[in-house]
C-alpha positions in Angstrom: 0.0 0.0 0.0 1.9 3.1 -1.1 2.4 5.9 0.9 0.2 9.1 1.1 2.1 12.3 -0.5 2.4 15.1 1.6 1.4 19.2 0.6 5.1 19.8 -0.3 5.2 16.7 -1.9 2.9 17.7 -4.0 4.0 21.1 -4.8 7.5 20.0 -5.7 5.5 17.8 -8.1 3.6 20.3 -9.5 6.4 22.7 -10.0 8.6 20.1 -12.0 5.4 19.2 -13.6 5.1 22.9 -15.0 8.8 22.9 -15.8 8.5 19.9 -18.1 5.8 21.3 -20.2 6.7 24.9 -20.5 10.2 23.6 -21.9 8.2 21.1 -24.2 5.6 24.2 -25.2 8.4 26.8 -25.9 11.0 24.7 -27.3 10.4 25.2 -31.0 10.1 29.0 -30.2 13.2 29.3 -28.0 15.5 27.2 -31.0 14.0 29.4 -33.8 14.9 32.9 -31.3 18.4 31.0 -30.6 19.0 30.4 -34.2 17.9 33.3 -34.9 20.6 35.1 -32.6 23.4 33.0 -33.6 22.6 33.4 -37.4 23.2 36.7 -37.2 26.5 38.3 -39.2 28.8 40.4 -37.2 31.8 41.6 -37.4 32.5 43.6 -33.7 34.0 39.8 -31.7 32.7 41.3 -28.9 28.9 42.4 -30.4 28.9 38.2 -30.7 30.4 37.3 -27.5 27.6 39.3 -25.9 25.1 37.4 -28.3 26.3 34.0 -27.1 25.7 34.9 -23.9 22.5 36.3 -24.3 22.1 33.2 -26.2 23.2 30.8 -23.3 20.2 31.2 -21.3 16.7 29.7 -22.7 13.5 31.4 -22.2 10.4 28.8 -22.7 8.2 30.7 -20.8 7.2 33.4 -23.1 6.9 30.9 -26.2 5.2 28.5 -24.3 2.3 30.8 -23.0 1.4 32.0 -26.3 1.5 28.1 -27.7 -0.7 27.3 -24.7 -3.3 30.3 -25.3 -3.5 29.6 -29.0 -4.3 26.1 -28.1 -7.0 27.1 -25.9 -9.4 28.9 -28.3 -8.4 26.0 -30.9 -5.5 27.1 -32.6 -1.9 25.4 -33.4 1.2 25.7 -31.7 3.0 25.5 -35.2 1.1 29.3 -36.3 2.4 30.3 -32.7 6.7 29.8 -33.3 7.7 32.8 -34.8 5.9 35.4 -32.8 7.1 33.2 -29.6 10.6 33.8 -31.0 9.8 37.4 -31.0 8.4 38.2 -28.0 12.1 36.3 -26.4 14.1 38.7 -28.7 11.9 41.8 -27.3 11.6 40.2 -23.1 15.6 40.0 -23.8 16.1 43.3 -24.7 14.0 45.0 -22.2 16.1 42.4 -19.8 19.0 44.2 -20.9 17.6 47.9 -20.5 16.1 46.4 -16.8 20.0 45.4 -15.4 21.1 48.7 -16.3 18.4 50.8 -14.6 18.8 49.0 -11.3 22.4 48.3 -12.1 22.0 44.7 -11.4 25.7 42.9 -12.7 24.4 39.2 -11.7 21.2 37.6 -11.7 20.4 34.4 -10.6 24.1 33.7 -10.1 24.8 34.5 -13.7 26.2 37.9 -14.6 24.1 39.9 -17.1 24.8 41.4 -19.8 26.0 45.2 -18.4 27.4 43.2 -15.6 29.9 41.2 -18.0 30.4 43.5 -21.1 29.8 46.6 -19.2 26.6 49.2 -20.2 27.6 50.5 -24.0 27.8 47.6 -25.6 24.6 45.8 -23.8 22.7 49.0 -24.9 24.1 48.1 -28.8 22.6 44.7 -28.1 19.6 45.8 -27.1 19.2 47.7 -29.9 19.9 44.7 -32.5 17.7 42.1 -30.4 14.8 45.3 -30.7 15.2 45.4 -34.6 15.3 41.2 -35.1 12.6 41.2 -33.2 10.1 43.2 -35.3 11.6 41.8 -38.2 10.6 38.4 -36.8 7.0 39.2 -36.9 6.9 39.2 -40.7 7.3 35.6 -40.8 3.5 35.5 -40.0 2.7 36.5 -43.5 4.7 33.5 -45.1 2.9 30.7 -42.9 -0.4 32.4 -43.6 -1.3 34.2 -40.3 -3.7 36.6 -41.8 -3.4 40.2 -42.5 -6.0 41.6 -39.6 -4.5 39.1 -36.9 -0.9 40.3 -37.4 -2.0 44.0 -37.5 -4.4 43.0 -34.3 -1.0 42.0 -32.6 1.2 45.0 -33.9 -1.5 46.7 -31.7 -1.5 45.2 -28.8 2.4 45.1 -28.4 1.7 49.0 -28.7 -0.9 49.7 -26.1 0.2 47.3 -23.5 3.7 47.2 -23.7 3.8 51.0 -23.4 1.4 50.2 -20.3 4.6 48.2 -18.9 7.1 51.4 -19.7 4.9 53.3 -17.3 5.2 50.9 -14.5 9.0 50.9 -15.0 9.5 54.8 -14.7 7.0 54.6 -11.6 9.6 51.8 -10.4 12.6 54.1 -11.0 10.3 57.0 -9.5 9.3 54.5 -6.3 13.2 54.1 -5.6 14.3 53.7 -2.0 10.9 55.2 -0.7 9.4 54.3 2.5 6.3 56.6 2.1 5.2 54.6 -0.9 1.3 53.3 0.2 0.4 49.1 -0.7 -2.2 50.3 -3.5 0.3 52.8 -5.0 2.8 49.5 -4.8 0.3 47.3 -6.1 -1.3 49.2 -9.1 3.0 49.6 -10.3 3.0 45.9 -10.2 -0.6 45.7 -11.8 1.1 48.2 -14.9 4.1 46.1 -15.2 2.4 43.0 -15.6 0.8 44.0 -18.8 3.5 42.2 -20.8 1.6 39.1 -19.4 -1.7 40.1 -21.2 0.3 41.1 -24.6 1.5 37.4 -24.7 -1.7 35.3 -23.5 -3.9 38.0 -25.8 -1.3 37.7 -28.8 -1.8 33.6 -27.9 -5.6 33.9 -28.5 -4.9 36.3 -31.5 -3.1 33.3 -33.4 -5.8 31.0 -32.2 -8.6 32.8 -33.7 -10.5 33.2 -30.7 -13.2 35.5 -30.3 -13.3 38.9 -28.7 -14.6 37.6 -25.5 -11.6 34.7 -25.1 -9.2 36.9 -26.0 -9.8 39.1 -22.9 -10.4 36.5 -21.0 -7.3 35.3 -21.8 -5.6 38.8 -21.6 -7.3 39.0 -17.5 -5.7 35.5 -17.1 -2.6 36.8 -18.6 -2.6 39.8 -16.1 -3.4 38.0 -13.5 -0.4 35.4 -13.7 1.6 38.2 -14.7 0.8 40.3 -11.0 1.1 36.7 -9.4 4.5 36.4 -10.7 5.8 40.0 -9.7 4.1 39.5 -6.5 5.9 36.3 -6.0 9.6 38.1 -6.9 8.8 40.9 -4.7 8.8 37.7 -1.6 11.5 36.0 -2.5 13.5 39.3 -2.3 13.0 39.9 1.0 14.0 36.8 1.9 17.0 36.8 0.2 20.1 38.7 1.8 22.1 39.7 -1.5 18.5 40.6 -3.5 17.4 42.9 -0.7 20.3 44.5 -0.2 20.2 45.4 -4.0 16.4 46.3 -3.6 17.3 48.7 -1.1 20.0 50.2 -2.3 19.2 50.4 -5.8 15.5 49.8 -6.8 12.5 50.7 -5.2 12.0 48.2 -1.6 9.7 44.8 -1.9 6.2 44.7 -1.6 5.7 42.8 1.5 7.9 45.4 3.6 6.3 48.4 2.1 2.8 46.6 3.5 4.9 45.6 6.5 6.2 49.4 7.4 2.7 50.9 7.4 1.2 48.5 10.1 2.3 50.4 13.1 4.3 49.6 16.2 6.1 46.1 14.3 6.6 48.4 11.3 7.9 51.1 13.2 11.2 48.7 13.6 11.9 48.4 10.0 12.3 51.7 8.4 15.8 52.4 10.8 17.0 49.3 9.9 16.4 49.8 5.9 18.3 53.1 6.5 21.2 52.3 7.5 24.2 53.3 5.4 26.0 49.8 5.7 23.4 47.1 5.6 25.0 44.2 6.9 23.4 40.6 7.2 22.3 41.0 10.3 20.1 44.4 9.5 19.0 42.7 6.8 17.6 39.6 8.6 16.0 42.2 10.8 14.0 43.6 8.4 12.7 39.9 7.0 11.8 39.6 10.2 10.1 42.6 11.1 8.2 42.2 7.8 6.9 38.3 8.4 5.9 39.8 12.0 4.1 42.5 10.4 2.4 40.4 8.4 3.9 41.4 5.6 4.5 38.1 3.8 1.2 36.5 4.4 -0.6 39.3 2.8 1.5 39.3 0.0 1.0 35.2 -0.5 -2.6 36.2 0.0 -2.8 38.3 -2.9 -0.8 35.9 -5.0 -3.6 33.1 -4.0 -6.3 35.5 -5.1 -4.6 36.4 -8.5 -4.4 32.6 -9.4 -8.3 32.1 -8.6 -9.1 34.9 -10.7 -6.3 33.4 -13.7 -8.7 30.1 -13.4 -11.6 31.8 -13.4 -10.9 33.2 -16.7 -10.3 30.1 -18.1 -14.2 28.7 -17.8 -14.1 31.0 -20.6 -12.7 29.4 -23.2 -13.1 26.6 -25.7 -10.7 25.1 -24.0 -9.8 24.7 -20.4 -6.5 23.8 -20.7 -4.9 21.6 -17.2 -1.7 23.1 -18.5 -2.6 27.1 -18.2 -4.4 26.4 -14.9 -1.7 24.0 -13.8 1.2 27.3 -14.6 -1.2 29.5 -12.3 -1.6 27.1 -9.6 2.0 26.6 -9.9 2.5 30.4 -8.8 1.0 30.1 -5.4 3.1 30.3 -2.1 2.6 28.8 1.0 3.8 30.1 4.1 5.9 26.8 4.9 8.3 28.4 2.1 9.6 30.6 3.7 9.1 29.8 7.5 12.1 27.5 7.8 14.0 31.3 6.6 12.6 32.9 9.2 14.3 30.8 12.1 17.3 31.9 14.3 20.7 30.7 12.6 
């Protein structure tokens, strides 16, 4: 008689589950960006040393959410690869712009761009993975995507993505503030989470869905997009070296600007955010502070209510794909995460 799986059994599951088919989902689209990158003739060694790099580290995610979205209303993943590709080239590039506003030199143990080739030559980067990208696109017309549903995504890349540029100079503008309020915090988040809705939208553009499933699928987009952020915003609190870049570069996570505001327990954490040498120790103090505050569990809170609106949406469709509700579900946060970080050392 086998044995019972327990809750974080079960996540871990999940989240290798969600893994597996988001690299199967985007793989097409991430070999035809990667080719794409490597393909290209240059003569600068260094322009191409910067491209390999680039090139190094897959993105599924992006390709495999429009494949998923398409499938939904009833559409291929085959009509889905080029714009998939695109959208990398274009997350890439605004990666690269990203690192240099909040001068971040590693990420995820890996140095970035600007942190390895240094700012000039990322921004020339940028600036070729921008062009390829919108070059991309006009593979649509040669595998028949018609006329109106490439024009229909040329427009939503507009509207929304200049939605997303907002957020960012609100998140350059939010830098180091303690004042900032949760719902100004939240509606930033909300604006830069509109990438999200471009891709699922775009997704249900290919598929031919109708009006009404491709703004279900742009809320379900959004949703999982504020979800994501939401989670980030956490896991840098939790993390020594990612909050003291937060707070000494970018603006400070959500859960401790929720934390500060809720009186006496808040009270402890803007002195030790404004220290001028943040060592581990103040640092730990304000994770602390901010799990006491409640900080944390409101945050996984929202995130929870994010992914039941995500699946919500997607009663909406033709389709109710297990994989799209399985990626929102696979967002979620439960407090035993981060607990075990929260005990003495």
């Amino acid at each position: 008689m086998g044995t019972k799986r327990t809750k974080e059994q079960q996540r871990e599951e999940l989240l290798e589950q969600v893994k597996r088919m988001l690299e199967k989902e985007g793989l097409e689209g991430w070999n035809y960006a990667k080719e794409t990158m490597l393909s290209q003739k240059m003569h600068s060694r260094q322009l191409r040393e910067i491209m390999n790099h680039i090139a190094e580290h897959p993105d599924f995610f992006r390709p495999a959410v429009v494949s998923l979205c398409s499938q939904a209303v009833g559409g291929t993943p085959e009509v889905t690869i080029p714009t998939g590709a695109s959208l990398i080239l274009l997350g890439k590039a605004i990666g690269i712009h990203d690192d240099i506003i909040d001068n971040l030199k590693v990420r995820n143990q890996r140095p970035t761009a600007f942190g390895k080739f240094g700012k000039e030559m990322a921004l020339i980067l940028s600036d070729v993975l921008l062009f390829k990208a919108f070059t991309l696109l006009r593979k649509n017309a040669e595998i028949g995507v018609p006329y109106r549903a490439v024009n229909d995504i040329l427009e939503t890349i507009d509207y929304i993505w200049f939605e997303q540029a907002e957020g960012e100079a609100l998140e350059i503008q939010s830098r180091r503030r303690t004042d900032l309020t949760p719902k100004e915090c939240l509606a930033k988040i909300r604006m830069r989470a509109s990438e999200m809705e471009a891709i699922a939208r775009i997704g249900g553009i290919l598929g031919g869905g109708s009006e009404k499933e491709i703004r279900a699928l742009g809320e379900y987009g959004r949703s999982i997009g504020i979800a994501s952020l939401l989670r980030d915003e956490l896991i840098d609190l939790l993390e020594v070296d990612a909050l003291r870049h937060r707070l000494e570069n970018e603006s400070l996570p959500f859960p401790l600007i929720y934390a500060s505001q809720s009186g006496k327990t808040g009270s402890k954490i803007t002195p030790a955010t404004s220290k001028r040498k943040l060592t581990k120790e103040n640092l730990r103090a304000v994770s602390l502070a901010s799990n006491e505050a409640g900080g944390l569990t409101y945050t996984a809170n929202l995130i929870t209510q994010m992914v039941k609106g995500a699946t919500l949406e997607l009663s909406l469709l033709k389709t109710t794909t297990k994989e799209l509700k399985a990626l929102a579900v696979s967002l979620a946060i439960d407090p035993k995460d981060w607990k075990p970080l929260m005990r003495p050392t």
